[in-house]
MIGUMI-851958 format. One record per residue (C-alpha): x, y, z. Coordinates in nm, 4 decimals, m for minus. Layout:
<rs>
<r <X Y Z>>;
...
</rs>
This chain:
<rs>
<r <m3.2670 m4.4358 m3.5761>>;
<r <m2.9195 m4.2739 m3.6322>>;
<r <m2.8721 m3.9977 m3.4124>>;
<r <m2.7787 m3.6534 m3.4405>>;
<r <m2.4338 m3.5167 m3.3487>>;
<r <m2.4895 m3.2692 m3.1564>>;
<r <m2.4034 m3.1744 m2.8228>>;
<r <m2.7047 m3.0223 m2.6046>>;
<r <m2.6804 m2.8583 m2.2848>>;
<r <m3.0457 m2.8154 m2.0229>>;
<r <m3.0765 m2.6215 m1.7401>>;
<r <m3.3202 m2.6065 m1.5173>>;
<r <m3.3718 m2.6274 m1.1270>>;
<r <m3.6076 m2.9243 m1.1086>>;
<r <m3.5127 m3.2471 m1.1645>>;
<r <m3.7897 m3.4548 m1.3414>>;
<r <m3.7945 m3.1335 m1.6278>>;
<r <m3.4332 m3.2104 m1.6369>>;
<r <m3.4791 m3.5678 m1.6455>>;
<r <m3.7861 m3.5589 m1.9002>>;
<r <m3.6269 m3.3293 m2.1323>>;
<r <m3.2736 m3.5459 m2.1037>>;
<r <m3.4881 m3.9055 m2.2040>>;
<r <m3.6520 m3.7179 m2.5074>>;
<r <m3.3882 m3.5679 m2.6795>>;
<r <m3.0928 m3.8523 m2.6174>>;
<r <m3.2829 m4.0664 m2.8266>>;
<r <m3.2318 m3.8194 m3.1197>>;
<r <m2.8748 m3.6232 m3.0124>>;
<r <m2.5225 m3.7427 m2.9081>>;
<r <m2.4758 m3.5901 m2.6419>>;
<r <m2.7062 m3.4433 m2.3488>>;
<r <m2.5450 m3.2395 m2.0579>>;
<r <m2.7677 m3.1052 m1.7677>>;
<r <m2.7266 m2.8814 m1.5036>>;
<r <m2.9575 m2.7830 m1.2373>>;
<r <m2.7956 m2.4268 m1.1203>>;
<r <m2.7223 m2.2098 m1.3973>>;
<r <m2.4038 m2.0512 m1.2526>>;
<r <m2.2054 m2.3502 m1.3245>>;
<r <m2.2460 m2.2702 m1.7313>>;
<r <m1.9324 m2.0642 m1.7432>>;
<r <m1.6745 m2.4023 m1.6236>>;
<r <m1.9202 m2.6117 m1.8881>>;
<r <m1.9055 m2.3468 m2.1539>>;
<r <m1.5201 m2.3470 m2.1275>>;
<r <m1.4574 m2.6976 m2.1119>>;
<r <m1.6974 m2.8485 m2.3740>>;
<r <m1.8325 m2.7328 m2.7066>>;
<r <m2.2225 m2.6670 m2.6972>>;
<r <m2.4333 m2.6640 m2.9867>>;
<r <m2.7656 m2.5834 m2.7906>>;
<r <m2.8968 m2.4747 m2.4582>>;
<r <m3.2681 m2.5373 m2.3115>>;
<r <m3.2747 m2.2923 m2.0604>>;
<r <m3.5396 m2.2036 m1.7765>>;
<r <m3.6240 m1.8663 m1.6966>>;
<r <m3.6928 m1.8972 m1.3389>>;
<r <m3.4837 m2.0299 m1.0579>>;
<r <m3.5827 m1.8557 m0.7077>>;
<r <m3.8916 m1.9677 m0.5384>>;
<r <m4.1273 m1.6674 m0.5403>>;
<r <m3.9529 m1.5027 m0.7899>>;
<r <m4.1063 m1.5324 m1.2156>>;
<r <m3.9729 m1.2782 m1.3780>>;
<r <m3.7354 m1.4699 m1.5823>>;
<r <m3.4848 m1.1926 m1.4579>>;
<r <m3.2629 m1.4941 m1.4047>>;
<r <m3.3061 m1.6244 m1.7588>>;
<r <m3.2256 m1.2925 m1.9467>>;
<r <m2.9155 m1.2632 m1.7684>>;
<r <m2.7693 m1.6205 m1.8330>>;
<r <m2.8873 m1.5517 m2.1745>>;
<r <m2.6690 m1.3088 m2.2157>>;
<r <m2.4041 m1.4812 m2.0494>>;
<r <m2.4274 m1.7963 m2.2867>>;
<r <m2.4082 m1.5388 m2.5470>>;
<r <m2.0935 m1.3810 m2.4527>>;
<r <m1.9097 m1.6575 m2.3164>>;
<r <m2.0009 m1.9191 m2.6562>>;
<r <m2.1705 m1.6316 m2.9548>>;
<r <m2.2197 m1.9372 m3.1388>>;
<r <m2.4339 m2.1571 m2.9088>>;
<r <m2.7784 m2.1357 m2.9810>>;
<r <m3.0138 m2.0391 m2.6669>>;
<r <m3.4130 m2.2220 m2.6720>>;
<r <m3.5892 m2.0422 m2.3364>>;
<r <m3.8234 m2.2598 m2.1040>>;
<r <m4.1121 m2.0448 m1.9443>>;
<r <m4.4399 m2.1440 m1.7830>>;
<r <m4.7644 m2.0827 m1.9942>>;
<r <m4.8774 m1.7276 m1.9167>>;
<r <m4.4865 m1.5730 m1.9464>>;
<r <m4.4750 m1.5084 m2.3134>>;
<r <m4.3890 m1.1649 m2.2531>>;
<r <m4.0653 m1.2347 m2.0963>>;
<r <m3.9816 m1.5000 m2.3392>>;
<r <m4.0332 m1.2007 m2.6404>>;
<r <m3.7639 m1.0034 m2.4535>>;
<r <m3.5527 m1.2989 m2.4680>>;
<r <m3.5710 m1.3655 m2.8176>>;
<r <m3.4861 m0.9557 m2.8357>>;
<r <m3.1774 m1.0349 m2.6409>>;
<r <m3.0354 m1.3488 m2.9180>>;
<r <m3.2013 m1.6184 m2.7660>>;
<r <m3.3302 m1.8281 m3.1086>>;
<r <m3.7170 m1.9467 m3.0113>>;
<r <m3.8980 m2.0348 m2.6934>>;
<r <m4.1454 m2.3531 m2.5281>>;
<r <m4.3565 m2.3588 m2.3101>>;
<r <m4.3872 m2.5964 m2.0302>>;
<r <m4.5529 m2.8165 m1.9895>>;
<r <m4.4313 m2.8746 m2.3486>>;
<r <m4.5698 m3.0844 m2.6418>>;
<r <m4.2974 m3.3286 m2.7449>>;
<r <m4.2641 m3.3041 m3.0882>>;
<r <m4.3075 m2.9149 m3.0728>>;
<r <m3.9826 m2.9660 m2.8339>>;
<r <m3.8216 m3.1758 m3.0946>>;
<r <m3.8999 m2.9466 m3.3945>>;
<r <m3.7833 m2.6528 m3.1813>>;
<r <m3.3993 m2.8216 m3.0591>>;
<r <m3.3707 m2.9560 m3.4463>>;
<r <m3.4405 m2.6231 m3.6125>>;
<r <m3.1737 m2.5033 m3.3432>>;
<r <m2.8967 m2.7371 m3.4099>>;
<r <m2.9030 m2.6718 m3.7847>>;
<r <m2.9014 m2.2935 m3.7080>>;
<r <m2.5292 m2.4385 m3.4605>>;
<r <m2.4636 m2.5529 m3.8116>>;
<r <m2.4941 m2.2310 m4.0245>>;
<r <m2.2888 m2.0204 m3.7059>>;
<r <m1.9954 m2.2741 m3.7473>>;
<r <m1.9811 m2.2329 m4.1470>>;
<r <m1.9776 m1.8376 m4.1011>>;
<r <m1.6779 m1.8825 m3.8526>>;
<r <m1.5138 m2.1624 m3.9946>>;
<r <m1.4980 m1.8497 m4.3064>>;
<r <m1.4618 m1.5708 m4.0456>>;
<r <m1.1563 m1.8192 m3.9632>>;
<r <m0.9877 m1.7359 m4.2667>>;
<r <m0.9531 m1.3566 m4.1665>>;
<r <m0.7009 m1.2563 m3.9692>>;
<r <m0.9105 m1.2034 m3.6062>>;
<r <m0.6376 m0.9252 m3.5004>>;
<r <m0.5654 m0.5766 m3.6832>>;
<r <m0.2690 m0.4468 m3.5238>>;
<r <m0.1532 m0.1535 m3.7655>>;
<r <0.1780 0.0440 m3.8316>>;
<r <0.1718 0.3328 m3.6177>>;
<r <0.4715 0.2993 m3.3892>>;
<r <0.3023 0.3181 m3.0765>>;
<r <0.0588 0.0635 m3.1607>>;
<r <0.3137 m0.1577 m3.3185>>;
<r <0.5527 m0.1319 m2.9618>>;
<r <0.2514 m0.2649 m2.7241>>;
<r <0.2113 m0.5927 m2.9637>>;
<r <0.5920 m0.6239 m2.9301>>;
<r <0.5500 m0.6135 m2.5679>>;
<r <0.2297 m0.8288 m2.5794>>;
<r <0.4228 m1.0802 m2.7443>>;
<r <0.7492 m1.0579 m2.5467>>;
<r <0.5389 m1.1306 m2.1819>>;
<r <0.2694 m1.3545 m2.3749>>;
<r <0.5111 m1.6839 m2.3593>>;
<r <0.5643 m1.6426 m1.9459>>;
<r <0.2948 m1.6198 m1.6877>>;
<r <0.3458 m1.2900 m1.5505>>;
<r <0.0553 m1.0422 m1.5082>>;
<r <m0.0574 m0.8164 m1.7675>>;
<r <m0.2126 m0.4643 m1.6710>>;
<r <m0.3642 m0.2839 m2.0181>>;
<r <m0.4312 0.0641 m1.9879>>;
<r <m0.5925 0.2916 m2.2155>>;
<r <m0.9273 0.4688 m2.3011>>;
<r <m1.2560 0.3263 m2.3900>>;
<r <m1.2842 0.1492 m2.7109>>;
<r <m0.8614 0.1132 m2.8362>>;
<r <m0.9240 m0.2568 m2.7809>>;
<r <m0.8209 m0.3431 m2.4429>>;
<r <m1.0178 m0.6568 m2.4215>>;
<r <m0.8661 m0.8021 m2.8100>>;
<r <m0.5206 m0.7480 m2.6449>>;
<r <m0.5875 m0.9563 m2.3585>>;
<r <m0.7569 m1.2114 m2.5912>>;
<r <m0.4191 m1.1699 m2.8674>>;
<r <m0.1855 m1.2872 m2.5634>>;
<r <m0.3673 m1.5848 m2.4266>>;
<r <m0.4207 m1.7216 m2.8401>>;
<r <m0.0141 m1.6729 m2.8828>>;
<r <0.0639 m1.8313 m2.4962>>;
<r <0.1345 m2.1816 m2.4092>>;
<r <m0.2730 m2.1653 m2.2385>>;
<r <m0.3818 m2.1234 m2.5671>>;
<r <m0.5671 m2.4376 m2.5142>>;
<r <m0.8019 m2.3698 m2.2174>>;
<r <m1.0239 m2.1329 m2.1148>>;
<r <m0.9956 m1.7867 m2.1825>>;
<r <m1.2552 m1.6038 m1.9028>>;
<r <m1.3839 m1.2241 m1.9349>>;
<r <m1.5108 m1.0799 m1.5764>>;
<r <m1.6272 m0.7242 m1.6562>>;
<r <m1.6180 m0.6014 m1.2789>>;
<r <m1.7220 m0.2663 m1.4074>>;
<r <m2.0662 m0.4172 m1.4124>>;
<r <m2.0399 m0.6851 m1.1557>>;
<r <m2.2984 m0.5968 m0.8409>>;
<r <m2.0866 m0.5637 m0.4983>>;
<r <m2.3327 m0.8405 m0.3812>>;
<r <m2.2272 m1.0929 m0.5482>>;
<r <m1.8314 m1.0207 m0.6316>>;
<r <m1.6914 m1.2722 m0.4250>>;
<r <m1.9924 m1.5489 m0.5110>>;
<r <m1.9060 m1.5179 m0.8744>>;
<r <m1.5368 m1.4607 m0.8655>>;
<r <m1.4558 m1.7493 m0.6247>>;
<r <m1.7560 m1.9496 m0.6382>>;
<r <m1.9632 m2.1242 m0.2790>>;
<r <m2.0528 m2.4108 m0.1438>>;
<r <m2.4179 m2.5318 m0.1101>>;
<r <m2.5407 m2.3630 0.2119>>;
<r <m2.3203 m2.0878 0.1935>>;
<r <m2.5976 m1.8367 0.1957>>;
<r <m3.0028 m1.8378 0.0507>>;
<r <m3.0090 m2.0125 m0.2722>>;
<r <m2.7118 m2.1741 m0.2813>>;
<r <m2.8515 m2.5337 m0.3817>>;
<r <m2.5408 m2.6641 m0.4797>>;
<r <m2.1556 m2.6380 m0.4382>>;
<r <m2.0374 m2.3616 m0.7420>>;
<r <m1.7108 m2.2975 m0.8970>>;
<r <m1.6359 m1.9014 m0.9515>>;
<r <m1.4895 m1.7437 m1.2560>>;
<r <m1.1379 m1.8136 m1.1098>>;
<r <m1.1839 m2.1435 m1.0767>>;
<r <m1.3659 m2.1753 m1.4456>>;
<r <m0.9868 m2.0030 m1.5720>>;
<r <m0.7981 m2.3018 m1.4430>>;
<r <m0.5009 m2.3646 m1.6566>>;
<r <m0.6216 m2.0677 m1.8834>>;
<r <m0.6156 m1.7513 m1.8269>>;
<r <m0.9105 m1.4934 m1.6386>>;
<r <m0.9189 m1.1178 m1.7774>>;
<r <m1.0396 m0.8718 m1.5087>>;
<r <m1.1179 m0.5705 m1.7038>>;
<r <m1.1851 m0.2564 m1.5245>>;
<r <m1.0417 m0.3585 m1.2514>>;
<r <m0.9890 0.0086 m1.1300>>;
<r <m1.3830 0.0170 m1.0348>>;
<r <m1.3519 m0.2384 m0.7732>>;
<r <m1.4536 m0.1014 m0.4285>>;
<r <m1.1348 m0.0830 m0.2249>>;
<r <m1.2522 m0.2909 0.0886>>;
<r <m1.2920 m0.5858 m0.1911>>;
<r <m0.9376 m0.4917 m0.3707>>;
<r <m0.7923 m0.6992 m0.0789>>;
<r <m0.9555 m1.0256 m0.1496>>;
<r <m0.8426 m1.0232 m0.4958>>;
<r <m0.4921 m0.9168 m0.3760>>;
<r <m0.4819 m1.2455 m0.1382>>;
<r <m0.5570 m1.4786 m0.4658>>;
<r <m0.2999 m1.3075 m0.6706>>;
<r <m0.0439 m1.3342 m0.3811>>;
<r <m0.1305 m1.6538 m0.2722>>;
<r <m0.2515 m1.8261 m0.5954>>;
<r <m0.5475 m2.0191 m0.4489>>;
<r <m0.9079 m1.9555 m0.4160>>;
<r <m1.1446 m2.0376 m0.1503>>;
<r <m1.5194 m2.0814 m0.2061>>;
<r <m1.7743 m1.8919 0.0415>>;
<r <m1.8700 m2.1530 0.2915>>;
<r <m1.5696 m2.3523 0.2599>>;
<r <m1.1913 m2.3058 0.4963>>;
<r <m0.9852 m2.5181 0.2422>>;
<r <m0.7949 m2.2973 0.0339>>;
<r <m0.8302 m2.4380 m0.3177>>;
<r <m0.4919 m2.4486 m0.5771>>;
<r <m0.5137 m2.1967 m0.8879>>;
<r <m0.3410 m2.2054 m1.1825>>;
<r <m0.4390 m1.8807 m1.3661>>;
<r <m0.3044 m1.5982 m1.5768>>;
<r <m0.4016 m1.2978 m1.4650>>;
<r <m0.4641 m0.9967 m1.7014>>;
<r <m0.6519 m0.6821 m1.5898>>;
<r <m0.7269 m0.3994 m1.7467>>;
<r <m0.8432 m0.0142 m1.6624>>;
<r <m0.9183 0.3281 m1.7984>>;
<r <m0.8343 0.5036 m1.5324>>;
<r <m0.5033 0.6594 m1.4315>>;
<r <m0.4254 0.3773 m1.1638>>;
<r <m0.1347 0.5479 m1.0171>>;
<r <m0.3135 0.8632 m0.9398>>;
<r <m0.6300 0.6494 m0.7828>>;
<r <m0.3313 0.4978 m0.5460>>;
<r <m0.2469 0.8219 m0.4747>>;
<r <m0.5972 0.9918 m0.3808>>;
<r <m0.5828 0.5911 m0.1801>>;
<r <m0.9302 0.5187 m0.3866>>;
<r <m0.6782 0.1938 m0.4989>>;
<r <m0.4365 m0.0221 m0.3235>>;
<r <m0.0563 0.0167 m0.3695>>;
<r <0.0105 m0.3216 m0.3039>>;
<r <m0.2625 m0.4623 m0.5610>>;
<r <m0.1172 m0.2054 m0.7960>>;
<r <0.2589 m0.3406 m0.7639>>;
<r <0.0786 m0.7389 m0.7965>>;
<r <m0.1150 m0.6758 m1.1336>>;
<r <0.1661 m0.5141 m1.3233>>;
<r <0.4185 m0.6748 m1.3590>>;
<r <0.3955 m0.5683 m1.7402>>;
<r <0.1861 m0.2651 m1.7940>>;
<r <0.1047 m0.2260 m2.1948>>;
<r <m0.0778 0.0812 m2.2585>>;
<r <m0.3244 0.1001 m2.5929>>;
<r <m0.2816 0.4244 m2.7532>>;
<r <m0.5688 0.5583 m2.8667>>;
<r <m0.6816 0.6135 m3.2475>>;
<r <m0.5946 1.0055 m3.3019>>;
<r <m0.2008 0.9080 m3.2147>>;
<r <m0.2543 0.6358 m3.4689>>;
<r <m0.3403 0.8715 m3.7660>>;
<r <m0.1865 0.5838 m4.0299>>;
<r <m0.4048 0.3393 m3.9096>>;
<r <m0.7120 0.5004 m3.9571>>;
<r <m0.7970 0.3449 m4.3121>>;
<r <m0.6534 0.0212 m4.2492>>;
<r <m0.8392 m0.0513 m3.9462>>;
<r <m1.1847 0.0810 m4.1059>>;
<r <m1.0781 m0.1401 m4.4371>>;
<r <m1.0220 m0.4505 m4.1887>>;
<r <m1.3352 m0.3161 m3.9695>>;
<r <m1.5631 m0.3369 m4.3240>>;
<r <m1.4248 m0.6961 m4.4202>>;
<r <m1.5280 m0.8159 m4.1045>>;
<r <m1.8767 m0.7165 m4.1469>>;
<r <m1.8908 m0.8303 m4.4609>>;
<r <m1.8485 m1.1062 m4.3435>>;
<r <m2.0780 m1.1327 m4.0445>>;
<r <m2.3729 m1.0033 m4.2993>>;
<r <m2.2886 m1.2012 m4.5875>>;
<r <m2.2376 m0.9191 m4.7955>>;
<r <m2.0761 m0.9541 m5.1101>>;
<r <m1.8122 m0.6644 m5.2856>>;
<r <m1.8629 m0.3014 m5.0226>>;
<r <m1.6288 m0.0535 m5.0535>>;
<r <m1.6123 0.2917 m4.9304>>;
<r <m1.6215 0.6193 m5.1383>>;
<r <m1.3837 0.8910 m5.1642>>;
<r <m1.5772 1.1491 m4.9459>>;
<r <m1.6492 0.8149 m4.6836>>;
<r <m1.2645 0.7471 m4.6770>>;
<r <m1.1850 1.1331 m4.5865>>;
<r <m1.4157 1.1864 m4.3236>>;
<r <m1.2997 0.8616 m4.1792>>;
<r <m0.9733 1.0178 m4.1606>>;
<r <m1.0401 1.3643 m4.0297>>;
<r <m1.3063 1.2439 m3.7590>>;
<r <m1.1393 1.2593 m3.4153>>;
<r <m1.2934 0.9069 m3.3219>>;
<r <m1.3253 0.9685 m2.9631>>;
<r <m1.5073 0.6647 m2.8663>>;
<r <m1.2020 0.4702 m3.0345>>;
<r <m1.2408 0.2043 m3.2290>>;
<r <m1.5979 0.0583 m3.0515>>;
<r <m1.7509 0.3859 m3.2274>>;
<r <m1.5465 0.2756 m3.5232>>;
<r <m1.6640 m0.0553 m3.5468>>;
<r <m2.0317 0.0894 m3.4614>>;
<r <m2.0277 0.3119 m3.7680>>;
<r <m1.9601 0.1048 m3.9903>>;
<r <m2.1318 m0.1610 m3.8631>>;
<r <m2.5042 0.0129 m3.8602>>;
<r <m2.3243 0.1582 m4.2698>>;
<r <m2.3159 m0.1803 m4.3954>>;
<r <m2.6492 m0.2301 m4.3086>>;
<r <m2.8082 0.1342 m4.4535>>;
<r <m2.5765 0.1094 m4.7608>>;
<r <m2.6819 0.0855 m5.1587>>;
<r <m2.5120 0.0065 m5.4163>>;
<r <m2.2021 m0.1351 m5.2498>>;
<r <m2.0843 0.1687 m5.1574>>;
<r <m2.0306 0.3530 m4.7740>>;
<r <m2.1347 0.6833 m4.8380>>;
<r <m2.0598 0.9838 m4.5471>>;
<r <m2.4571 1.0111 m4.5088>>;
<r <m2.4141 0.5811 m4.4197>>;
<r <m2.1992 0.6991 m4.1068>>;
<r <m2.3790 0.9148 m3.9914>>;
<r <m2.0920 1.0459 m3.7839>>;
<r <m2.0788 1.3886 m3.5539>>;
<r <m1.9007 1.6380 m3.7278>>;
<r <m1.6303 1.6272 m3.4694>>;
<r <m1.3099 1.6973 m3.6936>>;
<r <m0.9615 1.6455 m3.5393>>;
<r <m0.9080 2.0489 m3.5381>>;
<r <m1.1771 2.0834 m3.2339>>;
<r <m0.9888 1.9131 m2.9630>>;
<r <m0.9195 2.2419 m2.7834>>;
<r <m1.1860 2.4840 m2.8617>>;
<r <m1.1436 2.6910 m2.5906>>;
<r <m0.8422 2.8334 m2.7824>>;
<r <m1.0004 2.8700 m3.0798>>;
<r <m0.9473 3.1808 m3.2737>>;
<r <m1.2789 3.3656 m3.4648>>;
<r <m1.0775 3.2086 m3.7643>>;
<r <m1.0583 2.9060 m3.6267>>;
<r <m1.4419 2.8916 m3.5299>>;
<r <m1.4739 3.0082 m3.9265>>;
<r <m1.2949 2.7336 m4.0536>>;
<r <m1.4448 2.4306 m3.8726>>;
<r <m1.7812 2.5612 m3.9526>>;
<r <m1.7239 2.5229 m4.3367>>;
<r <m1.5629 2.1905 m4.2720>>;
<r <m1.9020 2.0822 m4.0950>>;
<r <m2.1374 2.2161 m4.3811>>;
<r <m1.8782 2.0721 m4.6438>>;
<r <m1.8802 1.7067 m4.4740>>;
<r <m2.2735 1.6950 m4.3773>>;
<r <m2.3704 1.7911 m4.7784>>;
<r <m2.0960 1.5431 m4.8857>>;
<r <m1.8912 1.8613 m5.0335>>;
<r <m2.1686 1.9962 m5.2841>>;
<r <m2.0458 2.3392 m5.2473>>;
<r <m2.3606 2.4690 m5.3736>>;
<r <m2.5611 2.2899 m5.0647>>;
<r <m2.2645 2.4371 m4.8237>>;
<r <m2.2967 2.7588 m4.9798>>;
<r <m2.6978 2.7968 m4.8822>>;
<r <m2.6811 2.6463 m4.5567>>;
<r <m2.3631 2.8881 m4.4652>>;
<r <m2.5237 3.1675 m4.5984>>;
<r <m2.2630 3.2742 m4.8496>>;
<r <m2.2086 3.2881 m5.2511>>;
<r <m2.0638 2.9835 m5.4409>>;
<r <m1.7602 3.2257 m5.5537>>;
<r <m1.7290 3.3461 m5.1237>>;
<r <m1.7224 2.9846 m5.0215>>;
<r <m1.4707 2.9079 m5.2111>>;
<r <m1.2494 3.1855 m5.1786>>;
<r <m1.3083 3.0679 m4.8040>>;
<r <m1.1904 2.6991 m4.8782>>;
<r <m0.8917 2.8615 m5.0528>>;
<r <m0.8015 3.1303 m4.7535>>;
<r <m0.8075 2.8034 m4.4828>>;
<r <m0.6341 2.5262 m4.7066>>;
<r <m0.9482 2.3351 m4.6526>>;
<r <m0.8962 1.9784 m4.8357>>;
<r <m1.2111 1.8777 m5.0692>>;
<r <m1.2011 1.4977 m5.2481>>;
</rs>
């Protein structure tokens, strides 16, 4: 019987699943990995392509929540989109298994499981690998980056690329959303680490419990649980590079022990003395104003001076006024893509309010618009009602200096945009004649398509 190719990844903390699971499918798949702690899937993930996981739900003795499973899911997920996730649960733990499906996983068995259910399950699985690598072997032949014409977003690529060939660190500032995290990702792709691992560590989110465990790894017997010896996020980076983004949220009694691996450039593992070699670009990232958090000493100055060495800052989308259409054009191609759409454009009235909305959320609330449009439009064409965006025009940044004009003015811009400039709607909901409305859009230069 021919086999397969297809390489499969189980995890699970008891052997003889591990070792049952590994004897069925190698007679039917090329290649079988297996690990028995889950925290070593970020090194696998970055050093081998996986088409599948089997993954167990459960890993602490007295604890069955599948708390564990959800959030590995999720890490599979972000680390390797593509690889599609099959959940292991015990008979009884269907519920958690439905949240996992909610969360991208792609089915679920139960154990003690029928064979050829197994079998049917991994095989339905793979060819769903299959369809994923199509879509990005077409996603492929868009460009992945918009970078835009607006000087100021045009002077931190020519910085990005200037640093990207050495191995100096890389601090991105800027506000939520203008795309800190595709920078970092644009300057390891153009740098001579291209090839290896690229590794995300959102320390924003990352529990003070367990920072130094996942950032530098432990050996078994470090602490309860620790079954086996386990590399940390640094140590999954080696040769690539690690992105730290908001790096200004890290407590300041831990800022030190990230300082000693930047200065030092090794890495030692909880339970372990023996400092272990890294070689690791560092880029970090923040939205916070780092040299006032130095100042108010909620942030090292010593750290500060260590992380940037080039400091890029991402301005955000209302001081990029000329990108605005491009980057919702390149936005909708995208998603075309992802949904398999065919021809979607946007309408007149779409395209202006695009332009005029003050985007604070950046280009995340961007991408989100037009994202949940794509889905909610007809006829192949984005409509404003498709956006479903807060009247929030660029005029209202500083309303507390707003004029009774001014106040006027934005109100009939609000009405105008939410009846998708049917003056006659406007008109009702305002409270005024067709003929005052408009002598109103004529007194404030108010632009109609």
């Amino acid at each position: 019987m021919k086999k397969t190719q297809a390489n499969i990844l189980i995890i699970d903390d008891q052997e003889d699943i591990l070792f049952s699971a590994k004897m069925l499918l190698k007679k039917h798949f090329e290649t079988i990995h297996t690990l028995s702690n889950p925290k070593n899937v970020v090194q696998l993930l970055a050093e081998n392509t996986i088409d599948l996981v089997l993954l167990d739900m459960n890993y602490r003795i007295g604890f069955e929540d599948g708390k564990e499973g959800l959030y590995f899911l999720k890490e599979i997920k972000k680390l390797s989109p593509k690889t599609v996730v099959i959940l292991m649960t015990a008979f009884g733990k269907v519920e958690t298994a439905v949240e996992g499906l909610k969360s991208g996983a792609f089915d679920y068995v139960l154990k003690p499981w029928d064979n050829d259910k197994l079998l049917e399950s991994v095989k339905k699985g793979v060819d769903e690998s299959r369809k994923h690598q199509k879509k990005n072997a077409s996603k492929d032949s868009v460009n992945t980056y918009f970078i835009g014409t607006s000087p100021v977003i045009k002077k931190a690529y020519t910085l990005a690329d200037k640093v990207a060939k050495t191995d100096a660190n890389v601090l991105i500032l800027g506000e939520n959303g203008t795309g800190k995290y595709v920078l970092a990702h644009y300057i390891h792709s153009v740098s001579n680490r291209k090839e290896n691992a690229f590794v995300h560590v959102d320390l924003g989110s990352l529990n003070e419990n367990i920072f130094e465990s996942e950032l530098f790894g432990y050996a078994k017997g470090a602490f309860t649980d620790a079954k086996t010896d386990t590399a940390g996020r640094f140590e999954s980076a080696q040769n690539g590079t690690i992105f730290l983004d908001e790096i200004g949220n890290v407590p300041i009694h831990l800022q030190a022990k990230l300082l000693q691996i930047i200065q030092t450039k090794t890495v030692t593992r909880l339970g372990e003395s023996k400092p272990r070699p890294l070689d690791v670009r560092i880029i970090t990232a923040t939205n916070l104003d780092l040299k006032q958090e130095v100042g108010i000493k909620n942030f090292r100055e010593d750290l500060f001076y260590r992380i940037n060495t080039m400091e890029i800052t991402l301005p955000p989308l209302r001081e990029r006024l000329a990108d605005k259409i491009p980057l919702a054009e390149f936005l909708l191609n995208k998603m075309i893509v992802k949904y398999e759409k065919g021809k979607v454009t946007f309408d007149e009235k779409a395209l202006h309010q695009i332009e005029e909305h003050a985007w604070n959320g950046n280009i995340r609330e961007m991408e989100n618009r037009i994202e949940r449009a794509i889905i909610l439009c007809e006829n192949d064409s984005i409509k404003v009602s498709d956006l479903d965006l807060e009247i929030i025009t660029r005029y209202e940044e500083n309303q507390d200096d707003l004029q009774l004009s001014d106040i006027e003015k934005i109100t009939i811009e609000k009405a105008l945009v939410k009846n998708e400039y049917n003056i006659s709607k406007s008109a009702e909901e305002l409270g005024l004649s067709r003929a005052s409305l408009y002598r109103r859009i004529e007194k404030y230069n108010i632009i109609t398509p």
